[in-house]
C-alpha positions as a Markdown table, in Angstrom:
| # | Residue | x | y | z |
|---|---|---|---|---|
| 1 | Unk | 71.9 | 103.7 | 86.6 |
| 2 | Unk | 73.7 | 107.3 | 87.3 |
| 3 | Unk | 75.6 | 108.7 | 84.3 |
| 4 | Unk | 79.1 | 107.4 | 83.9 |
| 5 | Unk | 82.3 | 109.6 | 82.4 |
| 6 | Unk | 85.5 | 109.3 | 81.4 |
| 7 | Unk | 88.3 | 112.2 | 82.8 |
| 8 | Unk | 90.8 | 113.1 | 80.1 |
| 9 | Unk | 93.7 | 115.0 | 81.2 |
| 10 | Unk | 96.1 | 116.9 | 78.3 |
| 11 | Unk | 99.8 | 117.4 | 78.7 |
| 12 | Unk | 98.9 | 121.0 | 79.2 |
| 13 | Unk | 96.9 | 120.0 | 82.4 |
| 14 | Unk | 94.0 | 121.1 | 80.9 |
| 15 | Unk | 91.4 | 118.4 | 81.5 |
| 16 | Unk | 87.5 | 117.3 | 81.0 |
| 17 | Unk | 84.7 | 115.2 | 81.8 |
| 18 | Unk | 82.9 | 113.4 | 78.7 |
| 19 | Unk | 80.4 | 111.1 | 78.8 |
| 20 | Unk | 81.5 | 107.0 | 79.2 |
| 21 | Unk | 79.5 | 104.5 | 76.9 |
| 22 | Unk | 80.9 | 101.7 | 78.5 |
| 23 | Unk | 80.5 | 98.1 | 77.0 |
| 24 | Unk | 80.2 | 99.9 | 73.5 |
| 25 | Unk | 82.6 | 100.4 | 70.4 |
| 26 | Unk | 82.0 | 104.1 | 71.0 |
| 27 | Unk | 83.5 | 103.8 | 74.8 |
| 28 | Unk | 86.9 | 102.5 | 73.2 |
| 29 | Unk | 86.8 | 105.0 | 70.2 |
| 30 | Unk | 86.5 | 107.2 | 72.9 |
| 31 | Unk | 89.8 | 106.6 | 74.2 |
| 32 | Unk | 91.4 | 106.8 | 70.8 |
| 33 | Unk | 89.9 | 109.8 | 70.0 |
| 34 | Unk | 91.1 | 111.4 | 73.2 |
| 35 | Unk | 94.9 | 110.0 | 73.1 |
| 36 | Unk | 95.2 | 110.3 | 69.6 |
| 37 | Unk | 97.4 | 107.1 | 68.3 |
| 38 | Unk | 96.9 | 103.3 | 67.6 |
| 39 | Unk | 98.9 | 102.3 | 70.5 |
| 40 | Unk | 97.0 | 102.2 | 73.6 |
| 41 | Unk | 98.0 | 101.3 | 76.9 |
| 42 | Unk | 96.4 | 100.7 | 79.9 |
| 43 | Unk | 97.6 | 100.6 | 83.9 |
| 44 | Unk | 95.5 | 99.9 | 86.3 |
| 45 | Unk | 96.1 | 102.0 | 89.2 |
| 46 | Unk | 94.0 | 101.3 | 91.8 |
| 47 | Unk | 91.5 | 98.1 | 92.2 |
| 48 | Unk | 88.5 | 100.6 | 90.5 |
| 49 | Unk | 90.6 | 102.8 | 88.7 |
| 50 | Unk | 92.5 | 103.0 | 85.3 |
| 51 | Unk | 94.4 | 105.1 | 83.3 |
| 52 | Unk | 95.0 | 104.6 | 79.5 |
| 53 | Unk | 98.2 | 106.5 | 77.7 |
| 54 | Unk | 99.5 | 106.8 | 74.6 |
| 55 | Unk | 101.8 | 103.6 | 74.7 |
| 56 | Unk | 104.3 | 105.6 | 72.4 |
| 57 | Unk | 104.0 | 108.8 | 74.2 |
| 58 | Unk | 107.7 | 108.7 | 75.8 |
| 59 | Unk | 108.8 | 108.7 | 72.6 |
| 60 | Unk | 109.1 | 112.8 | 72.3 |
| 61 | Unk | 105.7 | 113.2 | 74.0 |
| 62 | Unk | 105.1 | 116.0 | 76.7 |
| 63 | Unk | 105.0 | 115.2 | 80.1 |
| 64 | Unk | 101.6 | 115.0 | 81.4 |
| 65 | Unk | 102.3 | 116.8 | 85.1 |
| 66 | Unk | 98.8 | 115.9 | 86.8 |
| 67 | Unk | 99.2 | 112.5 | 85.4 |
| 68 | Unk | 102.5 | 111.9 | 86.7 |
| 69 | Unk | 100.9 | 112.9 | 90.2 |
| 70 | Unk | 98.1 | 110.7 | 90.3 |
| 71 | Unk | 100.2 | 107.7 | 89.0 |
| 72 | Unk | 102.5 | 108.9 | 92.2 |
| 73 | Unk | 99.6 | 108.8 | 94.5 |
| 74 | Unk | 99.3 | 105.1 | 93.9 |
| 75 | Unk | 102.3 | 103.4 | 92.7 |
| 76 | Unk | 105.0 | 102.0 | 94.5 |
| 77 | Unk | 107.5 | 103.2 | 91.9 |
| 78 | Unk | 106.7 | 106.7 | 90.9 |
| 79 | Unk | 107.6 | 107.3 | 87.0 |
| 80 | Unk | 106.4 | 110.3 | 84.5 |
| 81 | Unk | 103.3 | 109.8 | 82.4 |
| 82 | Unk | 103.6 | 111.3 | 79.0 |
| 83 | Unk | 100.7 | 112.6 | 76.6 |
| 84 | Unk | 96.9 | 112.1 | 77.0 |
| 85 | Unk | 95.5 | 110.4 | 79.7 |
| 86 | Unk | 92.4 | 109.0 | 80.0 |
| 87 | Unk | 91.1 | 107.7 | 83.4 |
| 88 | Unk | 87.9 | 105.1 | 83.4 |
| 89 | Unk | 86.7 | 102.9 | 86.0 |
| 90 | Unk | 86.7 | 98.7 | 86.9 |
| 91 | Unk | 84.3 | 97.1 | 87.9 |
| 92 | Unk | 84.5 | 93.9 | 90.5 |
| 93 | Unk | 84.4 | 92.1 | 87.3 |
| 94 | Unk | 87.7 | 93.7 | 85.8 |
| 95 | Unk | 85.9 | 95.0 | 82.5 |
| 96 | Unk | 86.2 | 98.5 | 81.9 |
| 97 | Unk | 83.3 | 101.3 | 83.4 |
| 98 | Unk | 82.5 | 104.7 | 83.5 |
| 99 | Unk | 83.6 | 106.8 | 86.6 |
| 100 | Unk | 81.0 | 108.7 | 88.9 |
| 101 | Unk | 81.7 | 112.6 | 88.8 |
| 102 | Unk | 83.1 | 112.2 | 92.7 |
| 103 | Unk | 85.2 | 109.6 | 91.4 |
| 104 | Unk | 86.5 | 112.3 | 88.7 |
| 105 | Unk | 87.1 | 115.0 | 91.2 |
| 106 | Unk | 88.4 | 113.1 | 93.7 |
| 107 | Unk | 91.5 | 112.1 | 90.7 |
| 108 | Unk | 91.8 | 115.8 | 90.4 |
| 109 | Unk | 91.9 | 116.6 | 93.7 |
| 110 | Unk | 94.5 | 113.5 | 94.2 |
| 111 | Unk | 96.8 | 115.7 | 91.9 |
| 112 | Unk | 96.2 | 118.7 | 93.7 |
| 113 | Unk | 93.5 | 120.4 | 91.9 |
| 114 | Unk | 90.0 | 121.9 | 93.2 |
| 115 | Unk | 87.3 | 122.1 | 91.5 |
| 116 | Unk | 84.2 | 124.0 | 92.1 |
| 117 | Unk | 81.2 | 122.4 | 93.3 |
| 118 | Unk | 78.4 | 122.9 | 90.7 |
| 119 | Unk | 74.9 | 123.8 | 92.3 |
| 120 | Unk | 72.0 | 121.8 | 91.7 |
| 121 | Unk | 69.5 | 123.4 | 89.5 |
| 122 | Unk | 66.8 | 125.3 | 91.4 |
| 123 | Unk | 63.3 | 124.8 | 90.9 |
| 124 | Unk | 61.1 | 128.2 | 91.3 |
């Protein structure tokens, strides 16, 4: 099986790519890690996709902009995200899986950012 991540996406729309351990305490710790609080929530967004938040984070959290614009891209009401996101995959099961690094760039690119394309490593 390919390698499997998690995309975290800060207020400040700074984001990353970290590694996914999925059916594993470490996967959820993760998440906590990430967001930062003991109330986590999760939407799912799309039938492969979901996004966990801070479940408090409207509470004086920041606005998390590229959030905001994926949640957009797929819901049929439109509302601001606040704090940390973290976006991990379904599978056709409904538990909780990493997400392929097209799967990550495609989110970012949902929100209107590019990302380079890294080159595979060359063999001399």
């Amino acid at each position: 099986m390919s390698a499997r991540f998690a995309l975290v996406i800060h207020p400040d729309a700074s984001f990353k790519v970290t590694e996914w351990e999925a059916d594993t305490p470490a996967g959820l710790d993760t998440i906590y890690r990430e967001i930062d609080s003991p109330n986590i929530g999760v939407i799912d967004i799309a039938p492969d996709i979901s996004m966990w938040l801070d479940d408090d984070g409207n509470n004086g959290g920041a606005t998390n902009t590229i959030a905001t614009a994926i949640y957009a891209a797929t819901a049929p009401t439109p509302r601001k995200q606040y704090g940390t996101a973290v976006f991990t995959g379904i599978d056709p099961q409904g538990d909780t899986t990493g997400l392929t690094r097209d799967r990550c760039v495609a989110l970012l690119e949902t929100a209107g950012i590019i990302t380079p394309q890294i080159p595979h490593p060359r063999a001399k």
